[in-house]
N, C-alpha and C positions, 0 to 999 in steps of 0.2 A: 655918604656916597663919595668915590673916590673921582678924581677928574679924567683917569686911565680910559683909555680909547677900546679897551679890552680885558677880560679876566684873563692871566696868562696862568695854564698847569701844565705841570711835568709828568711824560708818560716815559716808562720805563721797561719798557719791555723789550727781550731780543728777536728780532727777525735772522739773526744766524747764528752757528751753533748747536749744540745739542739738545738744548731746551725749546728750542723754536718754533717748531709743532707746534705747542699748546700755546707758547709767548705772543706767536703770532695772530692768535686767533683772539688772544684776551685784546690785545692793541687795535685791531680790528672792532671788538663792543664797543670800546672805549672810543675808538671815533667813529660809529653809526652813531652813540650817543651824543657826543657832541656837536655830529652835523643836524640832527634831529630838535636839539635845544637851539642852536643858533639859525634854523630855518623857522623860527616861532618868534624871533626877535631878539636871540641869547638871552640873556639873566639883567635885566632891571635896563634895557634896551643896547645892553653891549655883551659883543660874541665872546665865547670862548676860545680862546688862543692856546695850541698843543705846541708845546716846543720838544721834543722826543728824542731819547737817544737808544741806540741799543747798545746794549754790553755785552752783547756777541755772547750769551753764555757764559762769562767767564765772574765768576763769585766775586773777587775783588772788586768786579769795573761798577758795579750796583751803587757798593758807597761810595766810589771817586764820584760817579757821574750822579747821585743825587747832591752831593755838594757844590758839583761844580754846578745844578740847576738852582739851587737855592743860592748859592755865595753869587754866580755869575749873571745868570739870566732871572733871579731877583724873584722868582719862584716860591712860594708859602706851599703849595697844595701838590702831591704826587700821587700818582697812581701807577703801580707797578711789583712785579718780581712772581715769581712760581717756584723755585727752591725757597726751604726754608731759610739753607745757608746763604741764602740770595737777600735774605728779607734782613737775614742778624745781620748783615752788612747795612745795611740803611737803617735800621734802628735808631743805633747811638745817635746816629747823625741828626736826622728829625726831633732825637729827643734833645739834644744840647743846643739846637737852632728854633726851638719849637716852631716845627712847619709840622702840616696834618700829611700823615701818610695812611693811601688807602691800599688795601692787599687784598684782591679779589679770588683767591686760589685757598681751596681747602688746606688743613695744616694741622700739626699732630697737638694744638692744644698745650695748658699750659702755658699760657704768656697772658702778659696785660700790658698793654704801654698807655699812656692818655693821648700819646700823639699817632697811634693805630686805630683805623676803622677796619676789622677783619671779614671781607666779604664772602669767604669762603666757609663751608662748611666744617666744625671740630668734631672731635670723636661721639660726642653721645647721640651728634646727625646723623654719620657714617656709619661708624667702624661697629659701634654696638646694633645697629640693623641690622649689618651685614654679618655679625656673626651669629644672632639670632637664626636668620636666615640658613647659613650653610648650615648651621645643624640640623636644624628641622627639614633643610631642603634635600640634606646632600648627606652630612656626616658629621663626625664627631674629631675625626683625625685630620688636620688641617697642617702642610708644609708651609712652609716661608720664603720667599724669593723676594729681596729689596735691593733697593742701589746703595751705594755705599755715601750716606750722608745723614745728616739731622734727622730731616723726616719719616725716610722708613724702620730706621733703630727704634725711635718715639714711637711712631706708628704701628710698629710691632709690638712695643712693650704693652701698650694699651689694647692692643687685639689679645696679645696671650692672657691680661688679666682677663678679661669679657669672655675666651673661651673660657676660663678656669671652673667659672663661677658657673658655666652654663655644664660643666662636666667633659668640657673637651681637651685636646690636646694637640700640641705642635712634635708634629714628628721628623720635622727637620729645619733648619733655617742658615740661609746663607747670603752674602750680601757682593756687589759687583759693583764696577768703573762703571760710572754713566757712559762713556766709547766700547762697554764689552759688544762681540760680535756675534753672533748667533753658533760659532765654531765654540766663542768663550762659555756657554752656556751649557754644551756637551755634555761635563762631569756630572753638573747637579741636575740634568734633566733626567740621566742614567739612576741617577740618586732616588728620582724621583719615581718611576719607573719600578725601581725596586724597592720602595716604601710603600706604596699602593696608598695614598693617601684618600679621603674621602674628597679634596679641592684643593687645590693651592692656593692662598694667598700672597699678591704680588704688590708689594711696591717700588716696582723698577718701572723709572721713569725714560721718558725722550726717546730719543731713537734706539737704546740697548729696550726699551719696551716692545717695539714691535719684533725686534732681534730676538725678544725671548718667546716668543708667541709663534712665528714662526718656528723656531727649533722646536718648541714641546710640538708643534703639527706634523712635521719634518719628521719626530720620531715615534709617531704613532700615538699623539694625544689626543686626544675627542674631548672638545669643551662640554660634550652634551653625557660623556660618560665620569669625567672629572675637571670639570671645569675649573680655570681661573677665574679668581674673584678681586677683583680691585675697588679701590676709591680713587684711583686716576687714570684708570685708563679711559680714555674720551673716542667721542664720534670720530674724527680726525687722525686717531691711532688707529681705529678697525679700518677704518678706510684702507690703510697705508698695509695694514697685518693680511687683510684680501679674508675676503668671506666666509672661505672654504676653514680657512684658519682659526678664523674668529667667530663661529659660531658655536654657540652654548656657553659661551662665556659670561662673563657676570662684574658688575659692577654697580656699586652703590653713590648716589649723586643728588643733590638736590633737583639740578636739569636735564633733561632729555632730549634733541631737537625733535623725538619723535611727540611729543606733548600734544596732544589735541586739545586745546584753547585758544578763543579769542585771543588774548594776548600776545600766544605764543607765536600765531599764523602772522599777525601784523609784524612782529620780530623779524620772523625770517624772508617774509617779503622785502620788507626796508633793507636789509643783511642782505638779499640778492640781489637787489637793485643797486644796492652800494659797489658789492666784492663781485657782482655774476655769479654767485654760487653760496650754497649753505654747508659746502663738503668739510666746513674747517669748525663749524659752529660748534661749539664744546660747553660743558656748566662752566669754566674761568673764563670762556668770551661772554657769555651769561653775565657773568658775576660782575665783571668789570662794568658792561654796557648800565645797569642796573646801578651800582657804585655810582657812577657818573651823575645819572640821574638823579640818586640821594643827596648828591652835590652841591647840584645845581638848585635843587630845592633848597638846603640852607642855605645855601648865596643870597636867593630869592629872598629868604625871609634877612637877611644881617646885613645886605647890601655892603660887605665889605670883608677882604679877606683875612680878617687878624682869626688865628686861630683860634683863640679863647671862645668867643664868638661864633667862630662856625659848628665848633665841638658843644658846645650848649646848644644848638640848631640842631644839628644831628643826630643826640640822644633823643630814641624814642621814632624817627621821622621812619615811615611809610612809602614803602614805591606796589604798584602795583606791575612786578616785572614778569617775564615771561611764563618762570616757575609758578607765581602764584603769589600773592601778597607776601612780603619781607618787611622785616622791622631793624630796625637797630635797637639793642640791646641796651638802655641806659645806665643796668649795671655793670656788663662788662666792654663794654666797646663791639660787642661778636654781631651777630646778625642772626633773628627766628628765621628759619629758612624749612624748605618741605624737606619731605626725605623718600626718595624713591630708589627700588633695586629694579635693574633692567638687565634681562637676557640678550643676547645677540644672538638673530631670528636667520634664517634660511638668503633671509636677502642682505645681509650685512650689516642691518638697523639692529640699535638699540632696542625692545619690547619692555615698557612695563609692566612686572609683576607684584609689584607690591608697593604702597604708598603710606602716609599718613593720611589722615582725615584733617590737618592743618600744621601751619608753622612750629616748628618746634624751637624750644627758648635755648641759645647755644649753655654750655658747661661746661666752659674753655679746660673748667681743671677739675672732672668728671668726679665732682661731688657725691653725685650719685650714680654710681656706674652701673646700676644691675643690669644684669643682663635683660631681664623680661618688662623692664622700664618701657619700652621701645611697640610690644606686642600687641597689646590693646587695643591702638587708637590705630590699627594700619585698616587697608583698604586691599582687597585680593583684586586685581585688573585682571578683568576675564577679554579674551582674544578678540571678542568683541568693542572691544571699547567700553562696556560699563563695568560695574564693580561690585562688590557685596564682603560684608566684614567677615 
């Protein structure tokens, strides 16, 4: 037991910028959770202490300001980042200072570090559902629209094998400035337009996301006649994209806020009670709030922050979070997480259509990619709220 008056962690997330949407909402889980732990008597009778910076979106300020939490403000433990290029900036760092860095945001897979806990969902959770899905749902001919960075290039490279296999095809693919503006969008929406694709798939993030969701509306797109399909676009961006726009769309997510469980009701009460509102609730403010909790429980059990120690606590450790029970992953650092695809319904909500029947074990570097891997163990969510295989 340490004599410290409090466990001090570093959260990293931007509140402005381009990335902020979603940054804001993970930093938001991240301290319902900790007001939650420390209203119980925090971790072995002492609170959690957030010391938090934001790096305004900007790729660089990630690794200045996790070092300056660990070199200055004496910090072991981080939670934070939503770009990949966000995340390889703080990497090195955590790993040449061994502090534990936790990443609550889905990510194109492919990595291992010992000083990463990956809370977010990798491709054999996502991306092989979701293309299972549009084939059977939708089509076979699938476009490509990504931002121009790490994870939609990765991201795409691992959707186009998964269609391959499943018999499908990319009929075009193009990549944009996180600042493009819905004018920037034009060409490839005409593009698209005159491809007649059976869906698109989008990995265009932040605010050029709602930019591009609008334009496809603007020029005569129907999500219910060829929908977009993502793995990031959140509650928080349809909001912002407006209803009319954003319905029939499609996205694949471990979370939902529209989830009907216990869990998930107690979640977003505590979440309104905190913020006045659930309109920002998304799976990475999910993943974070959940993350924290994992945390807190190895604390719990090592009473002390050296890393070595808390990364043996954490391999294997259980939260029963809003999704549905999570595991941490002992063999690769990743997290069993659920997998659900959801429509956007008449009233601008997410709709679940399809689920697992339990936590799926991540495969950070898609060992086994087949397509119909995924098929089997799903759940059809009828309108009603029950289900049937």
């Amino acid at each position: 037991m340490t004599n410290k008056t409090s466990w001090k962690i570093g959260l990293l997330f931007s509140t402005s910028g381009v990335t902020s949407i979603i940054e804001q909402s993970q930093l938001h889980g991240a301290l319902l959770a900790i007001d939650q732990i420390n209203s119980k008597g925090g971790v072995r009778g002492q609170p959690l202490e957030a010391i938090s910076y934001d790096p305004g979106s900007v790729v660089s300020r990630y690794g200045e300001l996790a070092e300056q939490l660990i070199v200055e403000n004496k910090v072991s433990v981080i939670f934070g980042c939503y770009m990949s290029s966000s995340r390889k900036e703080v990497l090195p760092i955590v790993e040449r200072r061994n502090a534990l860095f936790f990443y609550p945001t889905i990510y194109e897979g492919f990595e291992y570090s010992p000083n990463v806990i990956y809370g977010g969902a990798c491709p054999n959770q996502n991306s092989v559902p979701l293309a299972n899905y549009l084939m059977s749902a939708n089509g076979q001919r699938i476009f490509f629209v990504g931002s121009n960075y790490i994870y939609p290039y990765e991201s795409n490279r691992v959707m186009r094998n998964v269609l391959r296999q499943g018999g499908g095809e990319v009929v075009g693919e193009r990549y944009f400035d996180l600042e493009t503006s819905a004018e920037g969008f034009r060409d490839v929406i005409a593009e698209i337009m005159s491809a007649k694709p059976d869906a698109i798939f989008s990995t265009v993030v932040g605010q050029s996301c709602i930019e591009f969701y609008r334009a496809y509306h603007a020029a005569g797109g129907d999500g219910r006649v060829c929908p977009i399909a993502s793995l990031t676009t959140n509650e928080g961006e349809i909001s912002a994209i407006g209803r009319e726009a954003a319905v029939g769309h499609i996205t694949a997510a471990p979370y939902f806020r529209s989830i009907q469980s216990v869990a998930n009701r107690r979640f977003l009460k505590a979440y309104e009670a905190k913020f006045g509102s659930t309109i920002d609730v998304t799976s990475g403010c999910e993943a974070a709030y959940s993350q924290v909790h994992l945390f807190a429980a190895a604390l719990e059990e090592t009473g002390e922050m050296d890393t070595d120690s808390l990364r043996e606590a954490l391999l294997g450790e259980v939260f029963d979070a809003p999704q549905g029970q999570i595991k941490i992953d002992a063999d690769n650092h990743h997290t069993y997480l659920q997998s659900r695809i959801a429509k956007v319904n008449e009233q601008g909500e997410f709709e679940v259509d399809l689920k697992v029947r339990r936590a799926i074990k991540p495969d950070p570097y898609l060992v086994y990619p087949a397509i119909h891997d995924w098929s089997f163990r799903t759940l059809k969510v009828t309108a009603s709220g029950g289900h049937h295989a």
